[in-house]
PDB file of N, CA, C and O in Angstrom:
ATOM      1  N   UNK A   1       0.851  -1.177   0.000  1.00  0.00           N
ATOM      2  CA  UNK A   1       0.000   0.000   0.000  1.00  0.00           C
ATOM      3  C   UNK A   1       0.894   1.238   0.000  1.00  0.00           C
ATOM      4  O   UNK A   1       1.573   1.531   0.984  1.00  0.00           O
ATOM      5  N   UNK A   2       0.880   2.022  -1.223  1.00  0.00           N
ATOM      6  CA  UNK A   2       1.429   3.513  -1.016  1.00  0.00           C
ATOM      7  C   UNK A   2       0.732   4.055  -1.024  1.00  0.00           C
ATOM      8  O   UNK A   2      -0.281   3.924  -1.711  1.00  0.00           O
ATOM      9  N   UNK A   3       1.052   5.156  -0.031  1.00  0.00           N
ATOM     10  CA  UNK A   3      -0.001   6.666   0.661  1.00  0.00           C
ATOM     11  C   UNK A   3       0.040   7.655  -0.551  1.00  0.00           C
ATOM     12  O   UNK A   3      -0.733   8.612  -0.591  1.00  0.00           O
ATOM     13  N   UNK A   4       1.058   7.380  -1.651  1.00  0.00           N
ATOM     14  CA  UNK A   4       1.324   8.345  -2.709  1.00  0.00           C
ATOM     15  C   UNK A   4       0.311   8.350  -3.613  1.00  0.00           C
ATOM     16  O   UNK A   4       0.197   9.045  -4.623  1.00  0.00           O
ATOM     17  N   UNK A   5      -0.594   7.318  -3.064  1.00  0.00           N
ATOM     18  CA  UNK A   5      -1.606   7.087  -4.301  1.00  0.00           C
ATOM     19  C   UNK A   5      -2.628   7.494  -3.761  1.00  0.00           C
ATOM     20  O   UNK A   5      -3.680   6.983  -4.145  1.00  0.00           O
ATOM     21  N   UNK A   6      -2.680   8.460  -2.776  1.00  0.00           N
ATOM     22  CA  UNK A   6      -3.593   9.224  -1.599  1.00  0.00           C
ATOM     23  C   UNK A   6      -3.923  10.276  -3.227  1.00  0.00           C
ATOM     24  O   UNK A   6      -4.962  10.437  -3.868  1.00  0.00           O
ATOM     25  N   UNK A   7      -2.235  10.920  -3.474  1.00  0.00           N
ATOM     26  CA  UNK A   7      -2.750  12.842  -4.240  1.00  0.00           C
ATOM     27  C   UNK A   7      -2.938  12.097  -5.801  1.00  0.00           C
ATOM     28  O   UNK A   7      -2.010  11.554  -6.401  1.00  0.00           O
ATOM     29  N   UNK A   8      -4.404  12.207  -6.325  1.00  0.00           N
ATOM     30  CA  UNK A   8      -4.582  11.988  -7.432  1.00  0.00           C
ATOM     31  C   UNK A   8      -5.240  13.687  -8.187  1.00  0.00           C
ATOM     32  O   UNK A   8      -6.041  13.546  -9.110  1.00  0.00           O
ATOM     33  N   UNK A   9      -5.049  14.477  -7.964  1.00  0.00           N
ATOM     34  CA  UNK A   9      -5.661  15.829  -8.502  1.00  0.00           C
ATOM     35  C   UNK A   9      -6.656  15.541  -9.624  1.00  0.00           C
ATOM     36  O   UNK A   9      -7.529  16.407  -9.686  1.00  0.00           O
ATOM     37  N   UNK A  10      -6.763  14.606 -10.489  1.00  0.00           N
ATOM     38  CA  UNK A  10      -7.506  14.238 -11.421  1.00  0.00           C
ATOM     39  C   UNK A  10      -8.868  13.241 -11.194  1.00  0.00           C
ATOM     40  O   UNK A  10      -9.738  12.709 -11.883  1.00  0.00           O
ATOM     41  N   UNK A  11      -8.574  13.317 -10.146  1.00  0.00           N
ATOM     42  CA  UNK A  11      -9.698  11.855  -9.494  1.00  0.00           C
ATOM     43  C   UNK A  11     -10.604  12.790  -8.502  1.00  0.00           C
ATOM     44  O   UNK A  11     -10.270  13.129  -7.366  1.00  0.00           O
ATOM     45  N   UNK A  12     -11.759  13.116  -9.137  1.00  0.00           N
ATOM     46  CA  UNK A  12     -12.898  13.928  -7.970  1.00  0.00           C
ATOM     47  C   UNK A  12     -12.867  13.308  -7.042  1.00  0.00           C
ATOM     48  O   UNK A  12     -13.119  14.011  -6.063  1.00  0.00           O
ATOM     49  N   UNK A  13     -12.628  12.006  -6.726  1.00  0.00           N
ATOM     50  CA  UNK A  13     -12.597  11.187  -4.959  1.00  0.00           C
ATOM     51  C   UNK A  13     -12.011  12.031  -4.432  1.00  0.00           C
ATOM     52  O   UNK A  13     -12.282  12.460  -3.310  1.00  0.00           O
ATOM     53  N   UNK A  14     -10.861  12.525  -5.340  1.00  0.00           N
ATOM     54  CA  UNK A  14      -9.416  13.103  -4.396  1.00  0.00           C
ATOM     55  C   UNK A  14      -9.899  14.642  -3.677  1.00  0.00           C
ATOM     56  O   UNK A  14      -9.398  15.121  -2.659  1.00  0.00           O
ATOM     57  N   UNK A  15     -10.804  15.144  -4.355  1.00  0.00           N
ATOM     58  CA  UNK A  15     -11.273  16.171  -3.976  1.00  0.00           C
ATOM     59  C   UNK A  15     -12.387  16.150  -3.407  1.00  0.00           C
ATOM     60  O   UNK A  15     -12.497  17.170  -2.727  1.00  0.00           O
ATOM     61  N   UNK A  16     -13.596  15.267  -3.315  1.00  0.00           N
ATOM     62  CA  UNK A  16     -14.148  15.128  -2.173  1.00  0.00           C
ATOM     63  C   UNK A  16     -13.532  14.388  -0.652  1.00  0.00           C
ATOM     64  O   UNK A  16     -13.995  14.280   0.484  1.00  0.00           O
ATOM     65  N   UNK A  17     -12.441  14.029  -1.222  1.00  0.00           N
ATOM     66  CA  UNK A  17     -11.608  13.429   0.095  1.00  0.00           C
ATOM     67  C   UNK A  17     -11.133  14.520   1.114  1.00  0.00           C
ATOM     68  O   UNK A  17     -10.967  14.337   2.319  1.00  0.00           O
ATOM     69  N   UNK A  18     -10.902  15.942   0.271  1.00  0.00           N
ATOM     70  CA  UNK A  18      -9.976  17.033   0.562  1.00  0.00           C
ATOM     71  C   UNK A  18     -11.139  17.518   1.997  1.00  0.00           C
ATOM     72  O   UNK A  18     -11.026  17.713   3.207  1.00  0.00           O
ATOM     73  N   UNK A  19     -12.671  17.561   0.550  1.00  0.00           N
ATOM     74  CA  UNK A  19     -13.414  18.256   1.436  1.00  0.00           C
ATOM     75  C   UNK A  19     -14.201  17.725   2.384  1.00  0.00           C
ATOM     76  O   UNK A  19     -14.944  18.575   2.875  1.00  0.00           O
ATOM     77  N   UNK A  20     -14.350  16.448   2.914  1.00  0.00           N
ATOM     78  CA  UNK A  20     -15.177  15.503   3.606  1.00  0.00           C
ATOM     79  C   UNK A  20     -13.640  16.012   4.774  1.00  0.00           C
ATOM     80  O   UNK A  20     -14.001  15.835   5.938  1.00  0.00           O
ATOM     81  N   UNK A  21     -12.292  16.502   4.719  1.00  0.00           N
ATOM     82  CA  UNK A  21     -10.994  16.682   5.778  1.00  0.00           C
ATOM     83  C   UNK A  21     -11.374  17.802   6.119  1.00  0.00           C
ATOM     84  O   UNK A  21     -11.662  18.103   7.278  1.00  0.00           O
ATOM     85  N   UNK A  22     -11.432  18.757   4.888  1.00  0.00           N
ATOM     86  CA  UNK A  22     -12.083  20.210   5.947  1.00  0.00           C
ATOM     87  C   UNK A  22     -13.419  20.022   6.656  1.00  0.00           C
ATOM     88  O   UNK A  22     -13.373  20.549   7.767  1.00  0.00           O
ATOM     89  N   UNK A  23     -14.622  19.438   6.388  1.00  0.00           N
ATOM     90  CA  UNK A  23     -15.596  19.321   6.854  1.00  0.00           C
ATOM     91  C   UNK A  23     -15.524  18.628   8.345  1.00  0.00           C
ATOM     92  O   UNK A  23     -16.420  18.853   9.157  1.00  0.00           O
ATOM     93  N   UNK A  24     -14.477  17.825   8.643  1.00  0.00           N
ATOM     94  CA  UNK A  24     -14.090  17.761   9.867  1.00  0.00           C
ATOM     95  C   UNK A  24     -13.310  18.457  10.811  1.00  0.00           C
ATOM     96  O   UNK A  24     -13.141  18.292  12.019  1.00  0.00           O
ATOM     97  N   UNK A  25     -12.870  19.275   9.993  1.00  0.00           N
ATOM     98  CA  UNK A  25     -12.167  20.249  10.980  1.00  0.00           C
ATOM     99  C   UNK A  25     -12.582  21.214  11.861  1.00  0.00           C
ATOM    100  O   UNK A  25     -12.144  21.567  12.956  1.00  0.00           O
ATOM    101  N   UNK A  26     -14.012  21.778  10.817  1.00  0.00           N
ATOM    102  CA  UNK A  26     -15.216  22.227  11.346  1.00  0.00           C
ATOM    103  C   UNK A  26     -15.577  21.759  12.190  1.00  0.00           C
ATOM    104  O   UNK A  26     -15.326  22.140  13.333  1.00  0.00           O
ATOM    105  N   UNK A  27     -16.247  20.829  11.910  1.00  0.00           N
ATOM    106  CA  UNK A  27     -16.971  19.999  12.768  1.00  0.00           C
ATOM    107  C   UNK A  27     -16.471  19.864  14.250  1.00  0.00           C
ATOM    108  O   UNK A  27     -17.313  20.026  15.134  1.00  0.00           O
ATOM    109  N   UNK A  28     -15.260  19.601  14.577  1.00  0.00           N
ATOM    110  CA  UNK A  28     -14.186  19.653  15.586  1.00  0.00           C
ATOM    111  C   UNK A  28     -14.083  20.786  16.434  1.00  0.00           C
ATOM    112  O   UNK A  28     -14.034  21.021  17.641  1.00  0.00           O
ATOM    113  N   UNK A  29     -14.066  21.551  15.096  1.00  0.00           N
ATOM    114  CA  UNK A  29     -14.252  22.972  15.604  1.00  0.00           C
ATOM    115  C   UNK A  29     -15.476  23.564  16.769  1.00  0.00           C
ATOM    116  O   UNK A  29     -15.527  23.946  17.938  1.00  0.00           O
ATOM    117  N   UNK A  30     -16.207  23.393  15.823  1.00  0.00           N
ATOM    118  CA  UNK A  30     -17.721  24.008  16.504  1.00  0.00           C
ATOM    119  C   UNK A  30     -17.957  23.207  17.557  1.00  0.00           C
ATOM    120  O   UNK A  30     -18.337  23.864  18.526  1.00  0.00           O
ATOM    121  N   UNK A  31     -17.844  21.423  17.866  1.00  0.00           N
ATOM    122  CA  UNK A  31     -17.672  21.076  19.252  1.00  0.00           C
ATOM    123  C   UNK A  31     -17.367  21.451  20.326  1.00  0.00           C
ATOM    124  O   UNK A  31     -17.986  21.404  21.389  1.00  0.00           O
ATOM    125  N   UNK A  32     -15.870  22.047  19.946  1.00  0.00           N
ATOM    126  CA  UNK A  32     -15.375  22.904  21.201  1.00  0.00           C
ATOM    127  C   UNK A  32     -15.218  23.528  20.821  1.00  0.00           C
ATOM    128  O   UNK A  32     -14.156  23.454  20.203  1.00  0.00           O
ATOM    129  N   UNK A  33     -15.604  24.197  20.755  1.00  0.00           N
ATOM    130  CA  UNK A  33     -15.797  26.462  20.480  1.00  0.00           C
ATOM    131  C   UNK A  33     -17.390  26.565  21.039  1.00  0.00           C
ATOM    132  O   UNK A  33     -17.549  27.501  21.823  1.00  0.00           O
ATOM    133  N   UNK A  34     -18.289  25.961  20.833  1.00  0.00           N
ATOM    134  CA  UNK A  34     -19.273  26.252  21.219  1.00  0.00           C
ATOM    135  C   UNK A  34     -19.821  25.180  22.338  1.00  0.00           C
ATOM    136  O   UNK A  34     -19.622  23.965  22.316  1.00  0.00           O
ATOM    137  N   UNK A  35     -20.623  25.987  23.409  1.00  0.00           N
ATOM    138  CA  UNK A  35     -21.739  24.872  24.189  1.00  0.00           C
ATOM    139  C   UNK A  35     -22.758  24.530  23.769  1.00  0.00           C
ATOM    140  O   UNK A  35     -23.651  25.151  24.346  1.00  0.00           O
ATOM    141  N   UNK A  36     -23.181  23.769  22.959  1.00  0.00           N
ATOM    142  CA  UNK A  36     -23.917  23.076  22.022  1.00  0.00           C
ATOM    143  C   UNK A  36     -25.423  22.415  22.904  1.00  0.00           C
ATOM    144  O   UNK A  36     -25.347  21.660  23.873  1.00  0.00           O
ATOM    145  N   UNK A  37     -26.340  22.767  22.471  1.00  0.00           N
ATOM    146  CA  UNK A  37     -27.480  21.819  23.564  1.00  0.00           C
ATOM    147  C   UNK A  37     -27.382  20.412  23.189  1.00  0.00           C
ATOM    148  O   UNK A  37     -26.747  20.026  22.208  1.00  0.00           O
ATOM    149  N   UNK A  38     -27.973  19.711  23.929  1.00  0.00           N
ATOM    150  CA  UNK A  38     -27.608  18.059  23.843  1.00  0.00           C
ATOM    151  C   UNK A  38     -28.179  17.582  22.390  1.00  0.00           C
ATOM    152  O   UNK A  38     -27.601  16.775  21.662  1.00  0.00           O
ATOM    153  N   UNK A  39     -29.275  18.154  22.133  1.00  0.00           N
ATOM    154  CA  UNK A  39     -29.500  17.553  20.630  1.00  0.00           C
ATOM    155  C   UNK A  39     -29.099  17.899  19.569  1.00  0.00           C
ATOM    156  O   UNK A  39     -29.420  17.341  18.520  1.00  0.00           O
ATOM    157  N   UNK A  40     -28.146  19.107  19.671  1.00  0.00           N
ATOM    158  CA  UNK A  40     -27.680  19.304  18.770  1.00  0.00           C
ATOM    159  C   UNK A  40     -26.511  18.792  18.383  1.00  0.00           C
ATOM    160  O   UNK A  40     -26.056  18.368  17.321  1.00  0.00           O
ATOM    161  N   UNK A  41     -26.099  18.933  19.545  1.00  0.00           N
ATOM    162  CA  UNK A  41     -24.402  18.219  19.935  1.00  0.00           C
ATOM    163  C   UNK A  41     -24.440  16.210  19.245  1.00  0.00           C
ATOM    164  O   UNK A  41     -23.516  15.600  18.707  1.00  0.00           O
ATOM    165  N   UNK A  42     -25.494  15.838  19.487  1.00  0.00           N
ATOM    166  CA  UNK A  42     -25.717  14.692  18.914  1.00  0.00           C
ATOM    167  C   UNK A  42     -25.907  14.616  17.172  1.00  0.00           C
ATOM    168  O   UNK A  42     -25.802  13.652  16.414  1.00  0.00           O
ATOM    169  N   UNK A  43     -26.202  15.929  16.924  1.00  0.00           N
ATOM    170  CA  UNK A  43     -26.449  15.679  15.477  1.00  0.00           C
ATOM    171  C   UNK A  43     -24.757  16.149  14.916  1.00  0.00           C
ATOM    172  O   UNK A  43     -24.123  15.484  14.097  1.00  0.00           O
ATOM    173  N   UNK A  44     -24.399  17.059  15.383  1.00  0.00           N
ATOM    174  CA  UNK A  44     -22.970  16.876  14.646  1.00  0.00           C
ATOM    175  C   UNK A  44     -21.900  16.025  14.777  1.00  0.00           C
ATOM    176  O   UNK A  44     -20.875  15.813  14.130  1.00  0.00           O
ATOM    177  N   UNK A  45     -22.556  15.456  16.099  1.00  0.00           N
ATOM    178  CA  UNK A  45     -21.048  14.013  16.807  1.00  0.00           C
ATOM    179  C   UNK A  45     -21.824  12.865  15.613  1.00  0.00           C
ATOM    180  O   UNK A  45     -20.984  11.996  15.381  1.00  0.00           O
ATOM    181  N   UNK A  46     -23.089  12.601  14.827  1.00  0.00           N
ATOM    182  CA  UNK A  46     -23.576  11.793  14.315  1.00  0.00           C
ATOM    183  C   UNK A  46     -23.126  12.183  12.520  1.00  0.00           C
ATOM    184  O   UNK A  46     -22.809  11.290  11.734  1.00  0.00           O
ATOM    185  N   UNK A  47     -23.162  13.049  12.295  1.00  0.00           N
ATOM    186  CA  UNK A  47     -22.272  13.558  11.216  1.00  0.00           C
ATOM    187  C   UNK A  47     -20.576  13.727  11.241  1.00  0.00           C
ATOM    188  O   UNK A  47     -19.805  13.603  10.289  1.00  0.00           O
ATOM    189  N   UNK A  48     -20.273  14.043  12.609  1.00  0.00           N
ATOM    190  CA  UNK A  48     -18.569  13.782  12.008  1.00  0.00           C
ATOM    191  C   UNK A  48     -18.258  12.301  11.978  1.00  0.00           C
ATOM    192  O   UNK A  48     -17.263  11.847  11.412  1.00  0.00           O
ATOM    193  N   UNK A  49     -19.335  11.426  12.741  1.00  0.00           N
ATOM    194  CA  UNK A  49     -19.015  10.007  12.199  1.00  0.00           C
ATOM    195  C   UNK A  49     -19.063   9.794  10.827  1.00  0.00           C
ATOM    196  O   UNK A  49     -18.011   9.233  10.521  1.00  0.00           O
ATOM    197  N   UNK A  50     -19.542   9.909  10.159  1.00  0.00           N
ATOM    198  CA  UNK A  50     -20.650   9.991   9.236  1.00  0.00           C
ATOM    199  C   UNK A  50     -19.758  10.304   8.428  1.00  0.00           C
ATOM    200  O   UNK A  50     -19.704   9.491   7.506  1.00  0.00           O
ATOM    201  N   UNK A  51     -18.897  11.265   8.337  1.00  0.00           N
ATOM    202  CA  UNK A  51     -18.116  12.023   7.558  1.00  0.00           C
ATOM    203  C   UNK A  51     -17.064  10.774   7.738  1.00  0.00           C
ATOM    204  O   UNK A  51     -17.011   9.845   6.932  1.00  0.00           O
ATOM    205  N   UNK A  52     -16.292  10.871   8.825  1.00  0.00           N
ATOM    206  CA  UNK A  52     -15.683  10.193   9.127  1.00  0.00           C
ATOM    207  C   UNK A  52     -15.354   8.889   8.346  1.00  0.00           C
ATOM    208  O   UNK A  52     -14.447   8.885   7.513  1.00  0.00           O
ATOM    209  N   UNK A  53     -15.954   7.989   8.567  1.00  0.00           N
ATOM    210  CA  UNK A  53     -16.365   6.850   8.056  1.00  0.00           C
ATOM    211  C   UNK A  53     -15.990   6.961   6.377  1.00  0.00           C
ATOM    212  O   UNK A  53     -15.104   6.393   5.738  1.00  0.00           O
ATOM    213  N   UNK A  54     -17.039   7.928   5.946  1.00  0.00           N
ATOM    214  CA  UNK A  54     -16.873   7.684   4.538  1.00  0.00           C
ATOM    215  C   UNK A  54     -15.418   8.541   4.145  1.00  0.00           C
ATOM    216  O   UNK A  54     -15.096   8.284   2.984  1.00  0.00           O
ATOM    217  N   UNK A  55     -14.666   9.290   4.679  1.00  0.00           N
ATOM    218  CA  UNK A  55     -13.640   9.729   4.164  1.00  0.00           C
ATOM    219  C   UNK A  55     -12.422   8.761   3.909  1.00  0.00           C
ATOM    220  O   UNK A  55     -11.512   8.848   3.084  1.00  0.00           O
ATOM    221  N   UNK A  56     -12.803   7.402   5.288  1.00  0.00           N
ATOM    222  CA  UNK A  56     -11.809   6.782   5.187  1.00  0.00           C
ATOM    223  C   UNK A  56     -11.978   5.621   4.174  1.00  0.00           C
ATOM    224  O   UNK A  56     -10.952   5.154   3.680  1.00  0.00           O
ATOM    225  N   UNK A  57     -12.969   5.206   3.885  1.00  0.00           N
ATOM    226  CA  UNK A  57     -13.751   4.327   2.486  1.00  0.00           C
ATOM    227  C   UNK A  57     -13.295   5.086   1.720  1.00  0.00           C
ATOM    228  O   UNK A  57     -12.320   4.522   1.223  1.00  0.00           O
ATOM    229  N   UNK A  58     -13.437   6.281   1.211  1.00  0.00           N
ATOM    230  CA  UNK A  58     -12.679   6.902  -0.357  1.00  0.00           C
ATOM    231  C   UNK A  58     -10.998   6.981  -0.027  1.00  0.00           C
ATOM    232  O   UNK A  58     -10.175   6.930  -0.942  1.00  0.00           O
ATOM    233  N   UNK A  59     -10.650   7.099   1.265  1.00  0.00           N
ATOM    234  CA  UNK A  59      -9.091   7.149   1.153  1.00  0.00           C
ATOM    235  C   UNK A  59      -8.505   5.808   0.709  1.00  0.00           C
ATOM    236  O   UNK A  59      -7.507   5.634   0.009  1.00  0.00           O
ATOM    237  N   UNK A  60      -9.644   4.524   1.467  1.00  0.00           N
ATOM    238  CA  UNK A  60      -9.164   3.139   1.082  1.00  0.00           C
ATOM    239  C   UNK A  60      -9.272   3.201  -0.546  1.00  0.00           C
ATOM    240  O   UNK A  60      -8.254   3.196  -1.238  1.00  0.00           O
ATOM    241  N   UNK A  61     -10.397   3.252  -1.024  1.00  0.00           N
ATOM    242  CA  UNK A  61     -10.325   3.311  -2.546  1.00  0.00           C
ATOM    243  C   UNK A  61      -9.482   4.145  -3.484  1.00  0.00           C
ATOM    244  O   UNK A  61      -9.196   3.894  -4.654  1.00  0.00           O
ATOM    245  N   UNK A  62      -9.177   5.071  -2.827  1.00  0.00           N
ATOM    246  CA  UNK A  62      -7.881   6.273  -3.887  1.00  0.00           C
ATOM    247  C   UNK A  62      -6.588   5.045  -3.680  1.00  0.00           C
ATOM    248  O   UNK A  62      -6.074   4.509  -4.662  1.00  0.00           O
ATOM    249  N   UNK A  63      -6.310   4.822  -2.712  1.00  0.00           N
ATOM    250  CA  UNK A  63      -5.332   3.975  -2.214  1.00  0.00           C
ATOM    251  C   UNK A  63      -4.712   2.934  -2.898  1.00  0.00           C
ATOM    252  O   UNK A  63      -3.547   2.734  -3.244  1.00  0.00           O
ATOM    253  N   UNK A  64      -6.501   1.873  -3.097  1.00  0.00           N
ATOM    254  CA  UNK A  64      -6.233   0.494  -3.605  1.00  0.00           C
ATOM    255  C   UNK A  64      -6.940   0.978  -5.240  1.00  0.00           C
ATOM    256  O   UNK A  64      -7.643   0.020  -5.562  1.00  0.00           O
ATOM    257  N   UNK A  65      -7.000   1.828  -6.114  1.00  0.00           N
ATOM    258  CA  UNK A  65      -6.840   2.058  -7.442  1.00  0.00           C
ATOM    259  C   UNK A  65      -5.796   2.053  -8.286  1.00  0.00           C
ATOM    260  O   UNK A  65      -5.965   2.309  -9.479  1.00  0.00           O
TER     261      UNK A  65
END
C-alpha cells in the first residue's frame, strides 16, 4: 500500500476526500468552540461520524486504485 496514491488531482474522490478533511475540521471545531445543547451536539457528533467513516472508504479506494 502507497499513501502516494492518496494525491490523485484528477480523481474527484481526491477532492471530495480534501473536502469531507475540511468538513471535519469544522466539525471539531464548533464542538469545542461552542456549548452546544444536547441535541444538537448529537447531530454533529452523528455527522462527524458519518463524515468520518466515509472519508476513510474513499481514502481506502484512492489507495487500492
Amino acid at each position: 500500500m502507497k499513501l502516494q496514491r492518496l494525491f490523485q488531482p484528477r480523481n474527484p474522490l481526491f477532492w471530495i476526500f480534501l473536502v469531507l478533511n475540511a468538513l471535519s475540521t469544522v466539525l471539531g471545531w464548533l464542538t469545542h468552540t461552542y456549548a452546544l445543547p444536547a441535541w444538537l451536539a448529537v447531530v454533529v457528533v452523528v455527522f462527524a461520524v458519518g463524515n468520518a467513516v466515509l472519508g476513510m472508504r474513499i481514502a481506502w479506494r484512492l489507495v487500492h486504485s
